[in-house]
VOPADREN-370212 format. One record per residue: residue in three letters; residue number from 0; x, y, z of N, C-alpha, C in turn. Coordinates in steps of 0.1 Angstrom, whole numbers. Atoms other than C-alpha are relative to their C-alpha. Example, Ala and Ser with C-alpha at 12.3 -4.5 7.8 and 13.67 -1.06 7.14 Angstrom:
2
[voza ALA, 0, [9, -12, 0], [123, -45, 78], [9, 12, 0]]
[voza SER, 1, [-9, -11, 0], [137, -11, 71], [-8, 11, 8]]
***
This chain:
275
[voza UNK, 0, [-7, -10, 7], [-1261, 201, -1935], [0, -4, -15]]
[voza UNK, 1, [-6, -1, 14], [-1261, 204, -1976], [8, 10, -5]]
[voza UNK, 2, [-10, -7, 7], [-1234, 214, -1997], [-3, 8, -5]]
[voza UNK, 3, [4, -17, 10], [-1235, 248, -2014], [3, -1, -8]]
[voza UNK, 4, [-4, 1, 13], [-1222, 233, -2044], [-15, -5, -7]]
[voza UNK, 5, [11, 9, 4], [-1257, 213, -2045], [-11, 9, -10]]
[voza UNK, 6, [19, -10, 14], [-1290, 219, -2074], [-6, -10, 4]]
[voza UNK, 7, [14, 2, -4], [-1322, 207, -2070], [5, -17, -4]]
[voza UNK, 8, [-2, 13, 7], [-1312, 172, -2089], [11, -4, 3]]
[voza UNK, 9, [-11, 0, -2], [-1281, 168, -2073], [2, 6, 19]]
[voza UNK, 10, [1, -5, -12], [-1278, 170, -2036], [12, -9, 6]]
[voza UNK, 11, [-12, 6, -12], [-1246, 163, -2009], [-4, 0, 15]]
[voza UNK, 12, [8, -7, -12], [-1261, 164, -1972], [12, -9, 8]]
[voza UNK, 13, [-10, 1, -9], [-1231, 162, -1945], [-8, -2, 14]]
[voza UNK, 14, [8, 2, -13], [-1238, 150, -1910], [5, 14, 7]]
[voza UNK, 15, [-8, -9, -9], [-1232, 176, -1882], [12, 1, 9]]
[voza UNK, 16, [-10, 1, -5], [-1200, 182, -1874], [11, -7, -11]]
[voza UNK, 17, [-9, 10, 10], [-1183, 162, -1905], [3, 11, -9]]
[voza UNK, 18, [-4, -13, 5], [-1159, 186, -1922], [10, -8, -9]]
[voza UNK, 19, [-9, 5, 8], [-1142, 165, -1951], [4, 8, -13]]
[voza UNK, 20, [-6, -10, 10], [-1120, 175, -1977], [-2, 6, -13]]
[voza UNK, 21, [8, -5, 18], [-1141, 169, -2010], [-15, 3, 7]]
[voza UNK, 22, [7, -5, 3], [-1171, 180, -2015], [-12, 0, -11]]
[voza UNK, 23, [15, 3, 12], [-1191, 174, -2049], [-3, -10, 1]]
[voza UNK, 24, [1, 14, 1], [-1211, 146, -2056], [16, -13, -9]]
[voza UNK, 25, [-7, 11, 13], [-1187, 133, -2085], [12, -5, 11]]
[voza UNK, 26, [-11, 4, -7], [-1156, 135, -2059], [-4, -14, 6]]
[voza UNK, 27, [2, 13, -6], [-1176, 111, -2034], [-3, -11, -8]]
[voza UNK, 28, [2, 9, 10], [-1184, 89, -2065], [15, -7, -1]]
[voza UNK, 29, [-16, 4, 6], [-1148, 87, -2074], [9, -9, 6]]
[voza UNK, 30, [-9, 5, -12], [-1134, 77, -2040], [-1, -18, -8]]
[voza UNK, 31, [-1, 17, 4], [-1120, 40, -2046], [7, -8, 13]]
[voza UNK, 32, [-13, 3, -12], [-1104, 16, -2021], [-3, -19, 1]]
[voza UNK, 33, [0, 15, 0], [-1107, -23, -2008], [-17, 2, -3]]
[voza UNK, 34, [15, 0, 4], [-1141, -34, -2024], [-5, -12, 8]]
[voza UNK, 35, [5, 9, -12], [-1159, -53, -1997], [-14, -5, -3]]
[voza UNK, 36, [13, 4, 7], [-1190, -58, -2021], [-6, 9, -9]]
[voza UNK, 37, [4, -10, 16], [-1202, -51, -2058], [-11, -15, -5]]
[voza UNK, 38, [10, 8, 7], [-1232, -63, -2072], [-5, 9, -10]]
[voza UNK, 39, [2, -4, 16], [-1247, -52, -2108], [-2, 16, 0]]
[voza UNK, 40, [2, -12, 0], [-1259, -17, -2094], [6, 6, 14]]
[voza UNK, 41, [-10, -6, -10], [-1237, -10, -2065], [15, -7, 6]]
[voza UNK, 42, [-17, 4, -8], [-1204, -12, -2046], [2, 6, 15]]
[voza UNK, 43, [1, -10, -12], [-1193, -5, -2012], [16, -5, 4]]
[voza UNK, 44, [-14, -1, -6], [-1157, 4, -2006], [5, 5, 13]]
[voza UNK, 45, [-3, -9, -10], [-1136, 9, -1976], [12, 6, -7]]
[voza UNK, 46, [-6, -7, 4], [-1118, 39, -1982], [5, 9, 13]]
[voza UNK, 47, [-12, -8, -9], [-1089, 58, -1962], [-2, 17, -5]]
[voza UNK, 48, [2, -12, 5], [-1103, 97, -1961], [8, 11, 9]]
[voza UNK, 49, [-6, -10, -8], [-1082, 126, -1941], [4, -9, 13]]
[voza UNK, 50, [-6, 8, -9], [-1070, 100, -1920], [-5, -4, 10]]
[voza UNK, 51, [14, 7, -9], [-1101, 83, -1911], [-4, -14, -9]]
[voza UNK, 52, [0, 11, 0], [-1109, 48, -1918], [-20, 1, -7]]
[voza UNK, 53, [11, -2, 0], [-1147, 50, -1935], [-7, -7, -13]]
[voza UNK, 54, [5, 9, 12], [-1171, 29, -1961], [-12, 12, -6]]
[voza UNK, 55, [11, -6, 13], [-1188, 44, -1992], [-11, -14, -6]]
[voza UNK, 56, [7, 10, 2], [-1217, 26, -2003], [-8, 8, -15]]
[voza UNK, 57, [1, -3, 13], [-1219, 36, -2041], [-15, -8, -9]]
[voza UNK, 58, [14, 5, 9], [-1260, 32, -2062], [4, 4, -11]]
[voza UNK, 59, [-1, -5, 16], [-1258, 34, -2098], [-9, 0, -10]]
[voza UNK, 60, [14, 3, 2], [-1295, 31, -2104], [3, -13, -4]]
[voza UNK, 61, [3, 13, -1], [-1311, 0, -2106], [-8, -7, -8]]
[voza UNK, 62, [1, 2, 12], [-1323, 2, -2143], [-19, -5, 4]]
[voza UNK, 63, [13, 5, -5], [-1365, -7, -2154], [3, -10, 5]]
[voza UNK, 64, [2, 16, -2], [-1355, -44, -2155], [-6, 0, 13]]
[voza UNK, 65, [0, 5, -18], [-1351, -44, -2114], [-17, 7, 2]]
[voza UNK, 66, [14, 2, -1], [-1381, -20, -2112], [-16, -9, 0]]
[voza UNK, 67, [8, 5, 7], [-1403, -38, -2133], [-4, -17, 11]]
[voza UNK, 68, [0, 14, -10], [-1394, -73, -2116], [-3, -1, 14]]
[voza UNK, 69, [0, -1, -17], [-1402, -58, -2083], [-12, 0, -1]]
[voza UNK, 70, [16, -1, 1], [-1434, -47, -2090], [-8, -5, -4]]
[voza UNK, 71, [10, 13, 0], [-1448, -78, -2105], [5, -7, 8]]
[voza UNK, 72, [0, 12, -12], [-1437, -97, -2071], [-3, 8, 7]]
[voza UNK, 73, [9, -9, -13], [-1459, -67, -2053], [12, 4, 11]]
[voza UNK, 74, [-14, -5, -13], [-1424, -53, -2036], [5, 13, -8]]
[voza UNK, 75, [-1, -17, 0], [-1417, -15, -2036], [20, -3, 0]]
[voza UNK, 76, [-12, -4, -2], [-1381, -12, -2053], [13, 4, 9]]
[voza UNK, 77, [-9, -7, -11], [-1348, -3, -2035], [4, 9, -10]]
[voza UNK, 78, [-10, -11, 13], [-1336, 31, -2060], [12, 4, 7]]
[voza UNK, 79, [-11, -12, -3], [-1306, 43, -2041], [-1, -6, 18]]
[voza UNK, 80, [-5, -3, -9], [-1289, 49, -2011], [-10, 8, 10]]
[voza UNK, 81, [10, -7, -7], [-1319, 69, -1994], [-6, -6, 13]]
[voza UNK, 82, [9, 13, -10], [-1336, 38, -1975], [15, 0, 12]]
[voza UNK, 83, [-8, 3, -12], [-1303, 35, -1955], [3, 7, 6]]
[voza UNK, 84, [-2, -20, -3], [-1296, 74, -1950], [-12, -3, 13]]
[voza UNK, 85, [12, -3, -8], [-1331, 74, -1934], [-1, -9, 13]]
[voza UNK, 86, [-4, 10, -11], [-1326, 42, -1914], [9, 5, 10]]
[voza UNK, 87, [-9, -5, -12], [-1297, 51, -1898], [1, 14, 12]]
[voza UNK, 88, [0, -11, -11], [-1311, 86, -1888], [-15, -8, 8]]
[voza UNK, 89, [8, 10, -10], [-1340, 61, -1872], [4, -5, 10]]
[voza UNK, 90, [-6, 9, -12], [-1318, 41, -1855], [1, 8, 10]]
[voza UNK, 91, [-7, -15, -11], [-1300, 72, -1840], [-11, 2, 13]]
[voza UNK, 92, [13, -8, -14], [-1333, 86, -1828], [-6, -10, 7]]
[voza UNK, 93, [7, 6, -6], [-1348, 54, -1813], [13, -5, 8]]
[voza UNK, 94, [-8, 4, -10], [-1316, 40, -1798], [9, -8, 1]]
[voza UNK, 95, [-8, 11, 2], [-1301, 13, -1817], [13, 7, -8]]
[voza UNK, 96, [-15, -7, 7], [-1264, 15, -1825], [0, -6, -14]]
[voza UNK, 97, [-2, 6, 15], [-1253, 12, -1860], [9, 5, -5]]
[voza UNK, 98, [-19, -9, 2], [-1224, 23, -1882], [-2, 13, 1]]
[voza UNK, 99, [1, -14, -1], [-1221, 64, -1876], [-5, 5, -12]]
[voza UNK, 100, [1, -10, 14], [-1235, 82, -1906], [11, 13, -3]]
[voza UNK, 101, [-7, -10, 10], [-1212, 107, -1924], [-6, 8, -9]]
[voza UNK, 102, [4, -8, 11], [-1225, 119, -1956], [-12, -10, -10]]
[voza UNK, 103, [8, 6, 12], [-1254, 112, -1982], [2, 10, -9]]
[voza UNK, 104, [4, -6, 9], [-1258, 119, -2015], [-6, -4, -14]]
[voza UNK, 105, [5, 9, 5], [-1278, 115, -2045], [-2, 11, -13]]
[voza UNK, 106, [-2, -15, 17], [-1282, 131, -2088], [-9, -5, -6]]
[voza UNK, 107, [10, 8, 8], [-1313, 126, -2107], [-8, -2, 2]]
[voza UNK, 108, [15, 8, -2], [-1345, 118, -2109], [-6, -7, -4]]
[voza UNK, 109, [1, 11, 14], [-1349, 91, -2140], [2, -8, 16]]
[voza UNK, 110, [-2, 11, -14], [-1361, 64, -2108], [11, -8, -3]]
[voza UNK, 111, [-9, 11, 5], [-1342, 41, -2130], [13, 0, 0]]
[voza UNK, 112, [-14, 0, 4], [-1308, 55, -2133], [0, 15, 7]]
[voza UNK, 113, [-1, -11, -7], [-1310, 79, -2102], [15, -7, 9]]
[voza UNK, 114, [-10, 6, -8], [-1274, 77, -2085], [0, 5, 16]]
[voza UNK, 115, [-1, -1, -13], [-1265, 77, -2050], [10, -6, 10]]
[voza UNK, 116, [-11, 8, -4], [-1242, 72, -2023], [-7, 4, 18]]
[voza UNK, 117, [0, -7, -11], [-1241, 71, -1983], [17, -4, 4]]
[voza UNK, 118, [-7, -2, -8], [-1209, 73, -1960], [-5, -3, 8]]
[voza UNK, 119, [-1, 0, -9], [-1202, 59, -1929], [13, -1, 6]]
[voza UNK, 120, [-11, 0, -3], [-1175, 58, -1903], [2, -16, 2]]
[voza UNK, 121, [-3, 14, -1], [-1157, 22, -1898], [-1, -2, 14]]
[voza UNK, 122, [0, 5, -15], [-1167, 7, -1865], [14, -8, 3]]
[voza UNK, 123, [-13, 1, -4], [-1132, -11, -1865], [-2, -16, 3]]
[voza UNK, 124, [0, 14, -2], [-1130, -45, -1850], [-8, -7, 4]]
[voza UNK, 125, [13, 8, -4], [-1160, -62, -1852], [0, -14, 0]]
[voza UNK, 126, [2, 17, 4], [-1174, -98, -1852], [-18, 0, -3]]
[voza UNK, 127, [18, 2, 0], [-1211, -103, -1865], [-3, -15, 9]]
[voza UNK, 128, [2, 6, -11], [-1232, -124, -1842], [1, -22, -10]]
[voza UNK, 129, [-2, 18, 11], [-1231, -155, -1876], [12, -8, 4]]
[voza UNK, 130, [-12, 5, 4], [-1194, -158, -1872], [4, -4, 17]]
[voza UNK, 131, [-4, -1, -20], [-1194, -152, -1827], [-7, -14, 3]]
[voza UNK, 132, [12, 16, -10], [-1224, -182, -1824], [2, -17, -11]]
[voza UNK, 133, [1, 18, 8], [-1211, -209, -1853], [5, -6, 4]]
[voza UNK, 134, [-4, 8, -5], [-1189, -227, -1831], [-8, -3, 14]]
[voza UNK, 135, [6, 3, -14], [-1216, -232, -1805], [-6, -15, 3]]
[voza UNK, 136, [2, 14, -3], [-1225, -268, -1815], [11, -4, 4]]
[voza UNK, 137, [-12, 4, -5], [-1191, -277, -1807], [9, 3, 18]]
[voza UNK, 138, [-12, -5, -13], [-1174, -253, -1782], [-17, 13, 7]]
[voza UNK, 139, [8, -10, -5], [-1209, -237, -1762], [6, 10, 8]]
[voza UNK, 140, [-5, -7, -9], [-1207, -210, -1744], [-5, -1, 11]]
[voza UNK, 141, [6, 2, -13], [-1211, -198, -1708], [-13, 2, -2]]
[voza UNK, 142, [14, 5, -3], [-1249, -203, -1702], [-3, 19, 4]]
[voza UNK, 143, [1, -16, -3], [-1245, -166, -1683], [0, 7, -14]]
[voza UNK, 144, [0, -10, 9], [-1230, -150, -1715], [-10, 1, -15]]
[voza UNK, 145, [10, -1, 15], [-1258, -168, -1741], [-11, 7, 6]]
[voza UNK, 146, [15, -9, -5], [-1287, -157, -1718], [3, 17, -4]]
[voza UNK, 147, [-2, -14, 3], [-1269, -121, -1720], [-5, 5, -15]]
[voza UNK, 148, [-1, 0, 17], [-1269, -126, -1756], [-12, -1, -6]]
[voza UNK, 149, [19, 5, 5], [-1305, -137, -1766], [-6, 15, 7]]
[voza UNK, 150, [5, -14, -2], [-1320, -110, -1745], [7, 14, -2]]
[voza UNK, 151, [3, -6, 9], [-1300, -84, -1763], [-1, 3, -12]]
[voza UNK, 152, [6, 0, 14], [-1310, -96, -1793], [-14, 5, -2]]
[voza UNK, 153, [18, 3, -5], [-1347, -99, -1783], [1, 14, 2]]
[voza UNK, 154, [12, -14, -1], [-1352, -63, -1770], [9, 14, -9]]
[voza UNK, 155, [2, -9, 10], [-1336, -46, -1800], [-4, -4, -14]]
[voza UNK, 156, [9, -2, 16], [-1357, -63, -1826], [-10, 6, 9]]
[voza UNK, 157, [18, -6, -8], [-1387, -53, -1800], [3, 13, -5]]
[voza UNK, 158, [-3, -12, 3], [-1372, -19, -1800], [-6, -1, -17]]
[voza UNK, 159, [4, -5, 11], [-1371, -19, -1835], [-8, -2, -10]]
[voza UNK, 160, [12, -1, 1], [-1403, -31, -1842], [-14, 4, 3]]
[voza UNK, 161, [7, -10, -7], [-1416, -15, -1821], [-2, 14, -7]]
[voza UNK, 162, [1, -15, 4], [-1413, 17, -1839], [0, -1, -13]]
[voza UNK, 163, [4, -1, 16], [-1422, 5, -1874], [5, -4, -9]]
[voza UNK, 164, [-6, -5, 4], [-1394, -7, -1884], [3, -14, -8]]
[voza UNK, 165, [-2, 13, 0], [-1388, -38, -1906], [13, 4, -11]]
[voza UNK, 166, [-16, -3, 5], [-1351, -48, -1917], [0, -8, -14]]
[voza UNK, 167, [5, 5, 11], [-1363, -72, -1946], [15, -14, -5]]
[voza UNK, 168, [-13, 8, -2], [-1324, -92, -1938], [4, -2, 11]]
[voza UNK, 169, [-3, 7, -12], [-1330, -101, -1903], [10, -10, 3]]
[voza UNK, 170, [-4, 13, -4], [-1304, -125, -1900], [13, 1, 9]]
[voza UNK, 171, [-9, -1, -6], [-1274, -130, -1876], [12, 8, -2]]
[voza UNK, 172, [-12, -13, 7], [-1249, -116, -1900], [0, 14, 2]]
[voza UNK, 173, [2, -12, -1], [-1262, -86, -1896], [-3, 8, 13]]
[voza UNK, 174, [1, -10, -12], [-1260, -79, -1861], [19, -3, 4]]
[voza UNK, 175, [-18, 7, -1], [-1224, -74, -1848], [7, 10, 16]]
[voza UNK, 176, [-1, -6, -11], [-1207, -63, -1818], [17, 1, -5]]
[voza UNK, 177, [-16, -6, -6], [-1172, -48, -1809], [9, -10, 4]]
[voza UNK, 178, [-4, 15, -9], [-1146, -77, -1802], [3, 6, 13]]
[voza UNK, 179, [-7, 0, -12], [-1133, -58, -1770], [-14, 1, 8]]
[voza UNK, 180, [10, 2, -14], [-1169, -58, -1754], [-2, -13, -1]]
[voza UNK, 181, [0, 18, -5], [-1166, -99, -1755], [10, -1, 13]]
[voza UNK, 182, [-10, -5, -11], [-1137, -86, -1728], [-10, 7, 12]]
[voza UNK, 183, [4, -7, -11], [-1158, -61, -1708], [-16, -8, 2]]
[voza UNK, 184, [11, 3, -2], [-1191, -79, -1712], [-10, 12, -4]]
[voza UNK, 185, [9, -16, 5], [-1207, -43, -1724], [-7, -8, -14]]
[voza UNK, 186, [3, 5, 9], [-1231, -61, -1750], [-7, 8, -8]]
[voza UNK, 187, [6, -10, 9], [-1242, -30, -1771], [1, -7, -17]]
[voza UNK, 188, [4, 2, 6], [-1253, -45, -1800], [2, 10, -15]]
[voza UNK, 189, [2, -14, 14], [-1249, -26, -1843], [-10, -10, -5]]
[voza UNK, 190, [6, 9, 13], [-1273, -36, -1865], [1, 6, -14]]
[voza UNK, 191, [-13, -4, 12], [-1255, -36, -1898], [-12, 2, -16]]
[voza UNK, 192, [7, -4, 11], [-1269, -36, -1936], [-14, 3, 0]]
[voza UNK, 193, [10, 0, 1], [-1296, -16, -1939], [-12, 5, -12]]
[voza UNK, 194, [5, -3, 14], [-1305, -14, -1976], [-15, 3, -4]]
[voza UNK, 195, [17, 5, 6], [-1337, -24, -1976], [-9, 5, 8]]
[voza UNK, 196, [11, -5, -11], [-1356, -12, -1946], [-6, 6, -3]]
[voza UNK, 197, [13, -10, 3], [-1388, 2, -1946], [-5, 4, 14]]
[voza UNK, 198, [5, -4, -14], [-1403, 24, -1918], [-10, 2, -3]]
[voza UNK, 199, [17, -2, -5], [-1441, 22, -1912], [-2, 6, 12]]
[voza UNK, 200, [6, -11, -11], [-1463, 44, -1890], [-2, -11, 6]]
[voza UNK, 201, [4, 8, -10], [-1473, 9, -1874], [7, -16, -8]]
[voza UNK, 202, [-6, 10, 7], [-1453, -25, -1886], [-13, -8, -1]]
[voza UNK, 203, [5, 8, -1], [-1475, -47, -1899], [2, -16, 1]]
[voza UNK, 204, [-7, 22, -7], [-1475, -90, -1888], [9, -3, -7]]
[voza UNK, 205, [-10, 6, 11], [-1468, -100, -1921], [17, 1, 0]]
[voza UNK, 206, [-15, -4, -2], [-1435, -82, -1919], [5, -1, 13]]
[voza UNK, 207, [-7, 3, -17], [-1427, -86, -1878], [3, -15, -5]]
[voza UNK, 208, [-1, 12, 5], [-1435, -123, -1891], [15, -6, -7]]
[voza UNK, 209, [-11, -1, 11], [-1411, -121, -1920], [16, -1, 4]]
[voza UNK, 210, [-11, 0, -10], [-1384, -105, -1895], [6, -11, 9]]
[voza UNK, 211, [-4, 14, -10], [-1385, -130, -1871], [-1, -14, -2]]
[voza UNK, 212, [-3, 12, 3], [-1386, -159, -1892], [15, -2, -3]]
[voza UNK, 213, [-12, -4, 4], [-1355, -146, -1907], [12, 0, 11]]
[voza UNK, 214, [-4, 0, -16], [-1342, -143, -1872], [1, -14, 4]]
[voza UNK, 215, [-2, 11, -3], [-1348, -173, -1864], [9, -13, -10]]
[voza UNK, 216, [-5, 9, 14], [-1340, -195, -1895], [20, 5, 2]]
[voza UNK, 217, [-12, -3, 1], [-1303, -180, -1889], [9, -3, 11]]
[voza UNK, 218, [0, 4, -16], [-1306, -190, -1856], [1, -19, 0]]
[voza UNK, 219, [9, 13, -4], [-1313, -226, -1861], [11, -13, 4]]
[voza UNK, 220, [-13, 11, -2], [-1278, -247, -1865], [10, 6, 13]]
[voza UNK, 221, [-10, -6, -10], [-1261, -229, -1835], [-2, -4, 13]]
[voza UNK, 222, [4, 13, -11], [-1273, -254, -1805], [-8, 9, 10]]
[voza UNK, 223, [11, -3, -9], [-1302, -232, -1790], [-14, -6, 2]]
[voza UNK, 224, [11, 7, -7], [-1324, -250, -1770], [-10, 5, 5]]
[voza UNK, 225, [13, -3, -1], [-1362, -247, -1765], [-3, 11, 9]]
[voza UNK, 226, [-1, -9, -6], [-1354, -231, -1736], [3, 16, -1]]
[voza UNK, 227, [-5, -17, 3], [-1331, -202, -1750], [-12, 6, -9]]
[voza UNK, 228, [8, -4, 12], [-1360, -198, -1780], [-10, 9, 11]]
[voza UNK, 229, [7, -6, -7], [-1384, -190, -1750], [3, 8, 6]]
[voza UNK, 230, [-5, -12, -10], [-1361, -167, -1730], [-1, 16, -11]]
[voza UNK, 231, [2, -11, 12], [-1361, -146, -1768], [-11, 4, 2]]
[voza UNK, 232, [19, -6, -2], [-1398, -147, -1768], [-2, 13, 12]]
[voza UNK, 233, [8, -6, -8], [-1403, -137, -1735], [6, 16, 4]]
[voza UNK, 234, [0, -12, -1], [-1376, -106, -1738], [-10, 8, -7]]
[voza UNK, 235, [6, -9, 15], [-1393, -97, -1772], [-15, 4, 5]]
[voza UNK, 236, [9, -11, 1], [-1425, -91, -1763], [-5, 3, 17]]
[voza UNK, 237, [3, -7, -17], [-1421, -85, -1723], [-12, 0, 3]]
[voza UNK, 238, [2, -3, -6], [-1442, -102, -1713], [-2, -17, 6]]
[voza UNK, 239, [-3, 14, -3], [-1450, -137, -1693], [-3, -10, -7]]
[voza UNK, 240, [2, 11, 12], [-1447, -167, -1712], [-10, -7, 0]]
[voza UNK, 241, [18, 3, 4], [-1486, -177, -1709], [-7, 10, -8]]
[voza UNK, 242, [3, -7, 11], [-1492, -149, -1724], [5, 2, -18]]
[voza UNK, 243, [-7, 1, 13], [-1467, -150, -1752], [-7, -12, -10]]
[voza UNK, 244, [2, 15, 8], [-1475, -186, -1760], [-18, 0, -7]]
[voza UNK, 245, [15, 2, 2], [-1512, -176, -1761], [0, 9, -19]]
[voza UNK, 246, [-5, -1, 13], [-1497, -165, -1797], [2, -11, -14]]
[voza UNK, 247, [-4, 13, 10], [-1493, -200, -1813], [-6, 0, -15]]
[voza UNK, 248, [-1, -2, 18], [-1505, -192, -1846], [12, 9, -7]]
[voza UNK, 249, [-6, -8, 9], [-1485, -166, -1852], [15, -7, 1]]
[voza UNK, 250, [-15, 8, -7], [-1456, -183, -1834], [0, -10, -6]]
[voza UNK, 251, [1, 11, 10], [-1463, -214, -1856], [3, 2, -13]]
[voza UNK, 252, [-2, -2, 12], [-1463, -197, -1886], [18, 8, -2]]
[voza UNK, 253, [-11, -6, 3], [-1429, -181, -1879], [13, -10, -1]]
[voza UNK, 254, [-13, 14, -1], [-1409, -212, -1872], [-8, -9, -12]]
[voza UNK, 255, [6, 8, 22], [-1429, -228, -1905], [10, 8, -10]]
[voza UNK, 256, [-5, -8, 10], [-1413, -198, -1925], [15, -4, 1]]
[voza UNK, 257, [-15, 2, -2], [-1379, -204, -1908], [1, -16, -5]]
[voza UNK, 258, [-6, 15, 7], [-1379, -239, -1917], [-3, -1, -14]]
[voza UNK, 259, [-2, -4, 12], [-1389, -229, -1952], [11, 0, -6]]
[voza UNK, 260, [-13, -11, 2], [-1359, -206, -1956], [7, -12, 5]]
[voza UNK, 261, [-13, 11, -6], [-1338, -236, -1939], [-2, -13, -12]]
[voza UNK, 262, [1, 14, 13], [-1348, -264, -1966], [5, 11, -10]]
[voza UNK, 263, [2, -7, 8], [-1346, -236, -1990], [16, 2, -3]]
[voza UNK, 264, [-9, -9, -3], [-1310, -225, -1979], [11, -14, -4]]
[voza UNK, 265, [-3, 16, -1], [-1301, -268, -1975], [4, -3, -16]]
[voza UNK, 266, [2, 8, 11], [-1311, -275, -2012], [12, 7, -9]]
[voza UNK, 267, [-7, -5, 7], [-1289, -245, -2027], [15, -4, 4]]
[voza UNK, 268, [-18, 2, -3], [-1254, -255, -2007], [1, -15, -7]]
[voza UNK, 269, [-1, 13, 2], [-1264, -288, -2017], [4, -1, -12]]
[voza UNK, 270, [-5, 1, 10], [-1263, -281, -2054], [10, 13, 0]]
[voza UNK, 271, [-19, -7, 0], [-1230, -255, -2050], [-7, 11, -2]]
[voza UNK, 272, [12, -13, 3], [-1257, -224, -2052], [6, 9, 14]]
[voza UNK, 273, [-1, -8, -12], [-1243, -196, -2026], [-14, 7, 3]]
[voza UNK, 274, [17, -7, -1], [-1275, -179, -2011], [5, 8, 0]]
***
């Protein structure tokens, strides 16, 4: 659904069924509330709307500089809120849960200083999977509930690889579950920021690669053994582990990149550098 307020350079597009109280772009710009993250060209507040609980995720263009910088390291800009609009109607249709979508919108066409926002609803009491598995050197869990846990990690990156789909911030933070299904055992899986994603007609290595080093590398201090790494594999690409293994380059080169990313990650805490 688009607003009837909207022009061609200026668009509000409502999900179906979402009937909020404002309306123009400038209102959803305006909204303010706890700021949960601001960086040079965006913000994303949670904000209290008709007595709904919901995050705005505010673009303010991203100026040449950023362009410019992107495209001499051969990487296709992020302009806006668009990439995550689109994602989340991805997810929808292939199957993976993620925050509800609400509302997009976006003013401008100057790539550099095109604005943009999306809405979603607040999933409520979560736990991402970084903060559920960092006490697992210490205090492991049941052996039942990590196997549960690995394989459904494993068959919704497959899933969402499967369909083109690369997240470009694969890493544990960014998957998160509900605390009351650590109660029911219901392990439905969100997968959270999705700024950056790009959807291809067929994913190429490089990028599955990329994914799953990232994946892994996030994985690496949380006491999973050789064993668990192979039970991932063998959900992810379904199928028997002589076959999987008959992959060892590629599978070599993925845990090379994650150990990359792990010296890489080592050197900055070391000199007081947050990554």
């Amino acid at each position: 659904m688009t607003d009837s307020n909207s022009s061609p350079s200026q668009q509000v597009h409502l999900e179906p069924g979402y009937s909020p109280s404002i309306s123009g772009f400038d209102d959803w710009m305006a909204l303010q509330g706890e700021v949960f993250r601001s960086v040079k060209d965006r913000q994303t507040h949670k904000v209290m709307l008709d007595g709904e609980s919901i995050f705005i995720k505010k673009h303010y263009g991203v100026g040449w500089g950023e362009i410019l910088k992107n495209l001499l390291s051969l990487k296709w800009p992020v302009l806006g809120a668009r990439n995550e609009w689109q994602a989340i109607h991805k997810l929808d249709e292939i199957g993976i849960a993620t925050t509800p979508l609400l509302a997009y919108g976006e003013r401008g066409t100057h790539p550099a200083h095109k604005q943009s926002f999306v809405v979603t609803r607040d999933l409520g009491d979560i736990v991402t999977l970084e903060t559920l598995c960092e006490p697992w050197l210490q205090q492991p869990p049941s052996p039942y509930f990590k196997r549960q846990l690995i394989a459904k990690v494993a068959e919704l990156a497959r899933c969402f690889h499967a369909n083109g789909m690369w997240h470009r911030d694969f890493y544990l933070c960014h998957f998160a579950l509900p605390r009351s299904a650590l109660k029911t055992q219901d392990l439905q899986l969100h997968l959270m920021d999705l700024h950056r994603v790009e959807i291809h007609a067929h994913l190429p290595e490089d990028k599955r690669l990329k994914d799953l080093a990232g994946l892994y590398f996030s994985a690496m201090h949380i006491g999973l053994t050789q064993r668990d790494v192979l039970r991932f594999l063998k959900h992810y690409y379904q199928q028997p582990l002589r076959q999987v293994l008959m992959q060892h380059q590629f599978l070599h080169s993925v845990a090379h990149r994650a150990s990359q990313l792990d010296a890489k990650f080592q050197r900055k805490r070391q000199a007081g550098v947050a990554m």
